[in-house]
MMTF fields as JSON, N, C-alpha, C and O atoms, coordinates in Angstrom:
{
  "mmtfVersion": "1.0.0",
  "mmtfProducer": "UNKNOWN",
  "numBonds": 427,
  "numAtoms": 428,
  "numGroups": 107,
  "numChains": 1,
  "numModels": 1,
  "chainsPerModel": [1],
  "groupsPerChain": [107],
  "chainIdList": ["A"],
  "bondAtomList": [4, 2, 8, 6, 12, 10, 16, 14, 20, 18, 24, 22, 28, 26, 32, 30, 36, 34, 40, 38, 44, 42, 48, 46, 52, 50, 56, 54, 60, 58, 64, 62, 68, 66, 72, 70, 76, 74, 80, 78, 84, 82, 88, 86, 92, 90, 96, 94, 100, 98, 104, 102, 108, 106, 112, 110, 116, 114, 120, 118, 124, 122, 128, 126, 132, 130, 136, 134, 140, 138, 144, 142, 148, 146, 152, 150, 156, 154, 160, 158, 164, 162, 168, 166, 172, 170, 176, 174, 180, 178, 184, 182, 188, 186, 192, 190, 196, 194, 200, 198, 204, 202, 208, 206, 212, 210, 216, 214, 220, 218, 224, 222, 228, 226, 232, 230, 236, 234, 240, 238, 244, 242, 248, 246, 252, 250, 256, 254, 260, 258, 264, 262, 268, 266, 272, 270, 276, 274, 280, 278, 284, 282, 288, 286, 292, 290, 296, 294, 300, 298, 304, 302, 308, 306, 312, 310, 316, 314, 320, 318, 324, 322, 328, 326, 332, 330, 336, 334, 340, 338, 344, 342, 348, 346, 352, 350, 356, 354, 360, 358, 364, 362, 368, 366, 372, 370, 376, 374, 380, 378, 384, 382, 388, 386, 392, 390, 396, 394, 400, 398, 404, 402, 408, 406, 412, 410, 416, 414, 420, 418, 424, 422],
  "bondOrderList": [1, 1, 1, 1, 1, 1, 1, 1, 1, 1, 1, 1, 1, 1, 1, 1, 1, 1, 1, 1, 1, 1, 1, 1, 1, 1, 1, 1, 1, 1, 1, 1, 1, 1, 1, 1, 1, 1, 1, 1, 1, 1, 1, 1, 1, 1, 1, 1, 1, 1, 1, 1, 1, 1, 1, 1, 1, 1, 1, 1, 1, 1, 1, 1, 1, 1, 1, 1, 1, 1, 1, 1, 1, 1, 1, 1, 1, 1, 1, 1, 1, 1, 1, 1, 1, 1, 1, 1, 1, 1, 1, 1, 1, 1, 1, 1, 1, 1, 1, 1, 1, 1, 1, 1, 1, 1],
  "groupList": [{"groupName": "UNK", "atomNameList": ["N", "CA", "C", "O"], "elementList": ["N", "C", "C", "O"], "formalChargeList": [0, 0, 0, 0], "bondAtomList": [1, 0, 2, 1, 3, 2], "bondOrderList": [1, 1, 2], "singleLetterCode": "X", "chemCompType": "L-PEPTIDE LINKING"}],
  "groupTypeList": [0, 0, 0, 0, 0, 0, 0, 0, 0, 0, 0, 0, 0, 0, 0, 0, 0, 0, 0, 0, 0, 0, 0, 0, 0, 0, 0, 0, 0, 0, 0, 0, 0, 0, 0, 0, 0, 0, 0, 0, 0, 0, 0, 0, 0, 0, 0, 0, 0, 0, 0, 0, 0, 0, 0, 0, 0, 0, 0, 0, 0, 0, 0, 0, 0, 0, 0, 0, 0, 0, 0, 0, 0, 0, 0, 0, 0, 0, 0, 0, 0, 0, 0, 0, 0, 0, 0, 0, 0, 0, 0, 0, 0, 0, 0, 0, 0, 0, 0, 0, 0, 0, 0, 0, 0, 0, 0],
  "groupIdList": [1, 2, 3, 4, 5, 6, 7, 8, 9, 10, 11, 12, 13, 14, 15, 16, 17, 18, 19, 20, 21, 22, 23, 24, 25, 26, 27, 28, 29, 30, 31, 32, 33, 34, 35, 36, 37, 38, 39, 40, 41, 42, 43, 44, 45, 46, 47, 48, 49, 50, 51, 52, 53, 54, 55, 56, 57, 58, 59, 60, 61, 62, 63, 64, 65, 66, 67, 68, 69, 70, 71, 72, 73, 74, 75, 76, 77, 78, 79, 80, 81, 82, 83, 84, 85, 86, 87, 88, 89, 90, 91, 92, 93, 94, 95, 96, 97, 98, 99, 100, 101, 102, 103, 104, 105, 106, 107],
  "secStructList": [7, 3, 3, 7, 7, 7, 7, 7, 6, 6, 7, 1, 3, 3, 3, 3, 3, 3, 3, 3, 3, 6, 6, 3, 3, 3, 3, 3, 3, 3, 3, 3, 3, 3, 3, 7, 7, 7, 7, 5, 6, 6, 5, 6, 6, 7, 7, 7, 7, 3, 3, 3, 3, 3, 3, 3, 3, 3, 3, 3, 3, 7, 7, 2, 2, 2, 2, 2, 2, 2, 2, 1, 7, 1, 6, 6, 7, 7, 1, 1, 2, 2, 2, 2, 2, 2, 2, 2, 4, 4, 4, 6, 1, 7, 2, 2, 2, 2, 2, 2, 2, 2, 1, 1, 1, 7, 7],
  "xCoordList": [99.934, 99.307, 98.677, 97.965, 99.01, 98.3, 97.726, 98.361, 95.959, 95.489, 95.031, 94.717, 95.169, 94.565, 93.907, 93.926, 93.077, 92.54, 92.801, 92.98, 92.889, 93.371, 92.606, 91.416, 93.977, 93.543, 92.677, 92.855, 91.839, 91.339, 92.101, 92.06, 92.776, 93.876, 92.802, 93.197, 91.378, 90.879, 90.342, 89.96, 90.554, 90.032, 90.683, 91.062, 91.04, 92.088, 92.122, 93.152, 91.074, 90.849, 90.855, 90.175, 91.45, 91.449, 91.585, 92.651, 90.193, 90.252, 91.203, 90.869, 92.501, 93.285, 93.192, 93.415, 92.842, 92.497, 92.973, 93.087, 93.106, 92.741, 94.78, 95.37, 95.271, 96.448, 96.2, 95.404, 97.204, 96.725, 97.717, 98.61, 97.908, 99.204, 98.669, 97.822, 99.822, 99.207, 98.025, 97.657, 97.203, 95.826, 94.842, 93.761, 95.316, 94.225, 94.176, 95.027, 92.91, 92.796, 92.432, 91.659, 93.351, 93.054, 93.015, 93.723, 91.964, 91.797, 92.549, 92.477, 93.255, 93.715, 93.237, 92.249, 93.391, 93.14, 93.962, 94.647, 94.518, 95.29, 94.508, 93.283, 94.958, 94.88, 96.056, 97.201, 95.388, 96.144, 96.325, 95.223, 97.299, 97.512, 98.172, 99.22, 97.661, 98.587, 100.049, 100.233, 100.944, 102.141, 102.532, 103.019, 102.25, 102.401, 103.953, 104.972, 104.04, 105.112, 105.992, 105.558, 107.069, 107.281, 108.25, 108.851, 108.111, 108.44, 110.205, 110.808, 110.678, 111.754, 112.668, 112.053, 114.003, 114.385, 114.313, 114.57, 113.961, 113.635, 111.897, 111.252, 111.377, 109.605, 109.412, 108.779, 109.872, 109.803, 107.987, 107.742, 107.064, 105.685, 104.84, 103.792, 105.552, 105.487, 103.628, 102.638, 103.867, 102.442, 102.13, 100.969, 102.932, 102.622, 102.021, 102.031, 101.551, 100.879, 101.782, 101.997, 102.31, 102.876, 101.878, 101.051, 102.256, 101.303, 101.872, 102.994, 101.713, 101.844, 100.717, 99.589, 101.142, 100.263, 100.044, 100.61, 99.544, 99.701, 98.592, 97.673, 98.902, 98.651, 97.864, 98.449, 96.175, 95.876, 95.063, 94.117, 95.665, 94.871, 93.992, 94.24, 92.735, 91.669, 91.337, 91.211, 91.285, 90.977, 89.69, 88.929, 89.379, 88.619, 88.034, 86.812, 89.317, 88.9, 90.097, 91.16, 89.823, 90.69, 90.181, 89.004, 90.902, 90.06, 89.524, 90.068, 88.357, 88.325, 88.967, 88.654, 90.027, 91.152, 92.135, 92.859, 91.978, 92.468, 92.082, 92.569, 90.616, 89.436, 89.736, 90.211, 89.445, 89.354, 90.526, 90.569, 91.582, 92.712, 92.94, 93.466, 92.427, 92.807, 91.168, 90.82, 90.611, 89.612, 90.079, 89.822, 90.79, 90.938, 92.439, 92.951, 93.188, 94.595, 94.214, 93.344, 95.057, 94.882, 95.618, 95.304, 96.833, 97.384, 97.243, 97.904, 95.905, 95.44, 93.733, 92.712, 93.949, 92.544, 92.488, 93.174, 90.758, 90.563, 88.772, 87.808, 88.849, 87.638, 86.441, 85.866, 85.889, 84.588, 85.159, 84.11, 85.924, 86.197, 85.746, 84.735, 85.625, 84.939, 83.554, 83.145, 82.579, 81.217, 80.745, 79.656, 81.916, 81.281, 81.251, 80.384, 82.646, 82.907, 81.368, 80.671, 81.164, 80.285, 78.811, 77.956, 78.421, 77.133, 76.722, 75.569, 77.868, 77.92, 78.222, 77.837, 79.067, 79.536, 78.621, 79.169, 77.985, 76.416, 76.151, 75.246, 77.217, 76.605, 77.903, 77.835, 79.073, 79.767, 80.319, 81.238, 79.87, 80.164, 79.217, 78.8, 79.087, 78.51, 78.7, 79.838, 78.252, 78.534, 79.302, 80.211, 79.095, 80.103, 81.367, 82.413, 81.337, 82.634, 83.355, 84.404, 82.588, 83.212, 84.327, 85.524, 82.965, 83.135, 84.902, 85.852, 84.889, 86.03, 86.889, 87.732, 87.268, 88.214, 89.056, 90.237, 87.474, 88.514, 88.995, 89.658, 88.589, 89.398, 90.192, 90.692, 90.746, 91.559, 92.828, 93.955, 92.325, 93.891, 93.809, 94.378, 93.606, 93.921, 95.061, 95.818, 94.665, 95.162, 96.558, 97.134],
  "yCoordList": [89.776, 88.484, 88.249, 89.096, 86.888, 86.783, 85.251, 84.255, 85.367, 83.811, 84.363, 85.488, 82.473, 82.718, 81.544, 80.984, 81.062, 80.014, 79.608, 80.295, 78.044, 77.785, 77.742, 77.58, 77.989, 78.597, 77.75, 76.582, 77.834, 77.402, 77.292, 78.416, 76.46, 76.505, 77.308, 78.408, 76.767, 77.66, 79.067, 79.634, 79.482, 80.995, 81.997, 82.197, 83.058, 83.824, 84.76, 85.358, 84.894, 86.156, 85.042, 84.089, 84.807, 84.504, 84.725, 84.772, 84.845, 85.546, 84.657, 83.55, 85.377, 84.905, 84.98, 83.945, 86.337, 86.224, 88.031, 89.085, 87.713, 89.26, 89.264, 88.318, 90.645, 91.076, 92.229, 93.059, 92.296, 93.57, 94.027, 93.293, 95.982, 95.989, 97.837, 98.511, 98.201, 99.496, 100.133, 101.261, 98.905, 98.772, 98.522, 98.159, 98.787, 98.549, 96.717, 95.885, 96.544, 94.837, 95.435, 96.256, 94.608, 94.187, 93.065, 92.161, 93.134, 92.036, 91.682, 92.374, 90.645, 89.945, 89.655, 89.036, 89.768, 89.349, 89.022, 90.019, 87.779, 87.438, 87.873, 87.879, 88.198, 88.189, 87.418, 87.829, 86.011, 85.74, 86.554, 86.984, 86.908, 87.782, 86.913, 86.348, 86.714, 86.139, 86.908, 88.121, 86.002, 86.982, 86.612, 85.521, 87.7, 87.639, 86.39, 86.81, 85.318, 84.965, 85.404, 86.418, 84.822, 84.882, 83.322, 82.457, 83.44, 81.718, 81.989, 83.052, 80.85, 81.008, 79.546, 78.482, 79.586, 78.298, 77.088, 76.092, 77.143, 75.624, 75.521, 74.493, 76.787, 76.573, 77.302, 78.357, 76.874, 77.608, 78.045, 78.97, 77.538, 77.624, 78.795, 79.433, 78.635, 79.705, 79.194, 79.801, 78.058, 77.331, 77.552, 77.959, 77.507, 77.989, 79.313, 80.329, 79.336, 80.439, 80.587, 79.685, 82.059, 81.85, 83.095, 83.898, 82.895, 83.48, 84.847, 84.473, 85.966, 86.791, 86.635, 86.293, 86.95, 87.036, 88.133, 87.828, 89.266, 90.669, 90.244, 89.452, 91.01, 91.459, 92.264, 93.277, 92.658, 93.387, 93.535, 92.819, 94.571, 94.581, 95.719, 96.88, 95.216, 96.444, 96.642, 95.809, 98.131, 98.56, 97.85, 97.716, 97.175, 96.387, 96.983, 97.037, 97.756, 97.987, 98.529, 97.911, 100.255, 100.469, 102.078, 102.352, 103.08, 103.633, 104.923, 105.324, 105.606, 106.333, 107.298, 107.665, 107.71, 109.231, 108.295, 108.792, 106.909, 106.118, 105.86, 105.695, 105.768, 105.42, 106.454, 106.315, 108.008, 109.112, 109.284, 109.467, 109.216, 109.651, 108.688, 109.101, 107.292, 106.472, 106.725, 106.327, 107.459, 108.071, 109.08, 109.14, 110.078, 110.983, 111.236, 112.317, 109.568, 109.69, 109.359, 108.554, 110.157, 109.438, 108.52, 107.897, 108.326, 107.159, 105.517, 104.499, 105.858, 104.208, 104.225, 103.846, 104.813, 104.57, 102.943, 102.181, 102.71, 101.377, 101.446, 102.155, 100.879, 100.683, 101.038, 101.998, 100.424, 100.994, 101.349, 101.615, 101.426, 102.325, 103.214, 102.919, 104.668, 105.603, 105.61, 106.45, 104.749, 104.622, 104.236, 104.589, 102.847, 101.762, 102.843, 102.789, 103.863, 104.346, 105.192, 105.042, 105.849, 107.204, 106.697, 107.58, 105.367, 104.626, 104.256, 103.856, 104.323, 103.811, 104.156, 103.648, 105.21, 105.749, 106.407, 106.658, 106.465, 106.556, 105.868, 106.097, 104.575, 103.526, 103.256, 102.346, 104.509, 104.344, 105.705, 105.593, 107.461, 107.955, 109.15, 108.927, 110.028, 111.495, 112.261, 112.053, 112.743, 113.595, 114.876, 115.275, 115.751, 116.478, 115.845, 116.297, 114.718, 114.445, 114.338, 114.912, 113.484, 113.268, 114.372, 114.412, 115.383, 116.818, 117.337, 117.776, 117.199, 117.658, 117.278, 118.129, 116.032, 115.136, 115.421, 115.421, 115.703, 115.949, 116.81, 116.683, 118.309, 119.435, 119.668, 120.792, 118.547, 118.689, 118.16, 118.13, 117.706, 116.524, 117.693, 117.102, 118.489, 119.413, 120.921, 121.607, 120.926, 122.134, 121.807, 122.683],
  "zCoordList": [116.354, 116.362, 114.994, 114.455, 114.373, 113.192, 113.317, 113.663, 112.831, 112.692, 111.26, 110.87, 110.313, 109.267, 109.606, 110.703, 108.171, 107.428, 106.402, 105.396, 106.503, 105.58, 104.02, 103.75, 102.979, 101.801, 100.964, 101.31, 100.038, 98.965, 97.639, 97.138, 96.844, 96.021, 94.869, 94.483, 94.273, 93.433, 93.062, 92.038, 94.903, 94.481, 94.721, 95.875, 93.501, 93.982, 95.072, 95.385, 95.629, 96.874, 98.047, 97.668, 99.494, 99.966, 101.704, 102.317, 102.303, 103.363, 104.425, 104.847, 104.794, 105.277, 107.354, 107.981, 108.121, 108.997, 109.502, 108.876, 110.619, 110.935, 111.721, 112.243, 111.483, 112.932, 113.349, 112.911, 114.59, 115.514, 115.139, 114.713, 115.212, 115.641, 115.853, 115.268, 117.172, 117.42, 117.734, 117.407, 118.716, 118.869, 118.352, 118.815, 116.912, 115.515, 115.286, 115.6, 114.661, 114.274, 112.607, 112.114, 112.179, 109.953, 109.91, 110.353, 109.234, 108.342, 107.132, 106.117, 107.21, 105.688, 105.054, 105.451, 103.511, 102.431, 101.733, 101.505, 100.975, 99.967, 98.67, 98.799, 97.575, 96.328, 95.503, 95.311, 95.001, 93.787, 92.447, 92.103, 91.591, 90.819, 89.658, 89.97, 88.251, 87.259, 87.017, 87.126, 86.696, 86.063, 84.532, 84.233, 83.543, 82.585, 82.425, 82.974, 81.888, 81.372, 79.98, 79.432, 79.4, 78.477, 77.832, 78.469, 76.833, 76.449, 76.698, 76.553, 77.053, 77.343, 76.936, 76.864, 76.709, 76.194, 76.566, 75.891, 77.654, 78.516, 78.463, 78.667, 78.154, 77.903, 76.65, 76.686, 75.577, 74.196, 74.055, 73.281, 74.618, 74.163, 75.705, 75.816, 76.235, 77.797, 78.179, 78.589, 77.848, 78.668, 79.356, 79.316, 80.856, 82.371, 82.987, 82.293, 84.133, 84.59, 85.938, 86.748, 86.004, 87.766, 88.671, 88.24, 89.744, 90.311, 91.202, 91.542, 91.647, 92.734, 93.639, 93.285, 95.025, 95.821, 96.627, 97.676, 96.768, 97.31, 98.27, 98.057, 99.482, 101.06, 101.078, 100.696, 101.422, 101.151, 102.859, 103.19, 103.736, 104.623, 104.865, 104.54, 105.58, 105.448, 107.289, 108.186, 107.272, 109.1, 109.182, 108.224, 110.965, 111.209, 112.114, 112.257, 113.184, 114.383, 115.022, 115.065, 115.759, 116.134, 116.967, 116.731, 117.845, 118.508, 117.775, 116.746, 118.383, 117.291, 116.48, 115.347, 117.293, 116.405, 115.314, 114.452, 115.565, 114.305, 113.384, 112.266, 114.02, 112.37, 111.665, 110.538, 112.361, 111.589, 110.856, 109.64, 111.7, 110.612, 109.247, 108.213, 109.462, 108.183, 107.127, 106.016, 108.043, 106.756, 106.218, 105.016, 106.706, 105.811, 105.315, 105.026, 105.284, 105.199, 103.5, 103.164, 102.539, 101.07, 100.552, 99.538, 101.306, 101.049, 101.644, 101.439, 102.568, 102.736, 102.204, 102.779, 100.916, 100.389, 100.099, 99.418, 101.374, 100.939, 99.989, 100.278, 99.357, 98.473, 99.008, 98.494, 100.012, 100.66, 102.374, 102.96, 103.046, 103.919, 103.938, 104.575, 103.625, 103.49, 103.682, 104.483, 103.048, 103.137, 103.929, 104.382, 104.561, 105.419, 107.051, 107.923, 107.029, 108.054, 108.359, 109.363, 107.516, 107.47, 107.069, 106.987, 106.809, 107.464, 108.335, 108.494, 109.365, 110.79, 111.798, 112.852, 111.673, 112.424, 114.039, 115.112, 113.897, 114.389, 115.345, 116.147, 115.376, 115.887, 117.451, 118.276, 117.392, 118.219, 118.651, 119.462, 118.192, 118.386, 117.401, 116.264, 117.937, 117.671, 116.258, 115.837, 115.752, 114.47, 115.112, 114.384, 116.562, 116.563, 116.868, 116.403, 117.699, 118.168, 116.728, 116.433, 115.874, 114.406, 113.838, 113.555, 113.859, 113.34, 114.159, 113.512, 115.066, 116.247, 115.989, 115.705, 115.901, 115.643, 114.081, 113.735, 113.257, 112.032, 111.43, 110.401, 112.272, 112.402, 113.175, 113.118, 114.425, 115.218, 114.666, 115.16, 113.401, 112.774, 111.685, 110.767, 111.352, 110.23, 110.64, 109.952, 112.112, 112.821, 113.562, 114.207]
}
């Protein structure tokens, strides 16, 4: 399932809306991205700006042996994930269960 909102043409970060998938909920984020041009014979002066737009989704919500594993997975490092998880965590589950869980995904 995906809902967004609609975009703002001036700002390049654009909170787009949240999907589910595999029990987990992410949040979307668009990022506008410049793309270097180069002048070309029909734009000898390469005036224009084009744009990329990369997908950037961040875990929202999902059960806990999912949180844990995308905390300690290194290939979905998200920017403050890590901190946000382990400031809070507190707030839905135990430091041993924590503890359990993340030696149970190592073994």
């Amino acid at each position: 399932m995906i809902s967004h909102k609609s975009p703002d043409p001036q700002n390049p970060v654009q909170e787009w809306g949240e999907e589910s998938e595999d029990g987990a909920v992410y949040g979307i984020t668009l990022h506008r991205v410049p793309v270097p041009s180069s002048p070309s014979r029909s734009n000898p002066s390469g005036a224009f700006v084009q744009y990329r737009t990369n997908k950037v989704r961040r875990l929202k919500a999902a059960r806990l042996q999912m949180l844990v594993n995308h905390l300690l997975d290194a290939d979905r490092l998200e920017q403050d994930y890590g901190r946000i998880f382990l400031s809070t965590y507190r707030t839905f589950t135990s430091t041993a269960k924590l503890l359990e869980l993340t030696f149970q995904r190592d073994s």
